[in-house]
C-alpha positions, -999 to 999 in steps of 0.1 A, spaced: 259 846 252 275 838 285 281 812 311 308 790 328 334 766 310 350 736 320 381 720 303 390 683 308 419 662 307 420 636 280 412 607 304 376 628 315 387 625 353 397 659 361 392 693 354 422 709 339 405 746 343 371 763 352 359 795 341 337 818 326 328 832 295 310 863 277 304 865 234 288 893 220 275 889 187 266 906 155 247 908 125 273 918 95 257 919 63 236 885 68 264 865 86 264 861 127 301 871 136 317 873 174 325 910 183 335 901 213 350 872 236 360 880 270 371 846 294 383 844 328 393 811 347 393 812 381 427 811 391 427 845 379 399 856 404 428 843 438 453 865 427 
């Protein structure tokens, strides 16, 4: 699974960080479990 985030303030008017996002999943004995969660926001991407 992967894609872009976006978190909020409280009062909905303006974005508080933007980002993205990669979960890698798997199959452990029946049960879906994350392997793997990798996130990046983009303030990290103007250093």
């Amino acid at each position: 699974m992967h894609g872009t985030y976006r978190v909020i303030d409280r009062d909905g008017r303006h974005a508080i960080q933007i980002g993205e996002f990669a979960q890698i999943w798997r199959l452990d004995a029946g049960d879906w479990r994350i392997d793997r969660d990798i996130r990046s926001d983009d303030s990290e991407k103007h250093e």
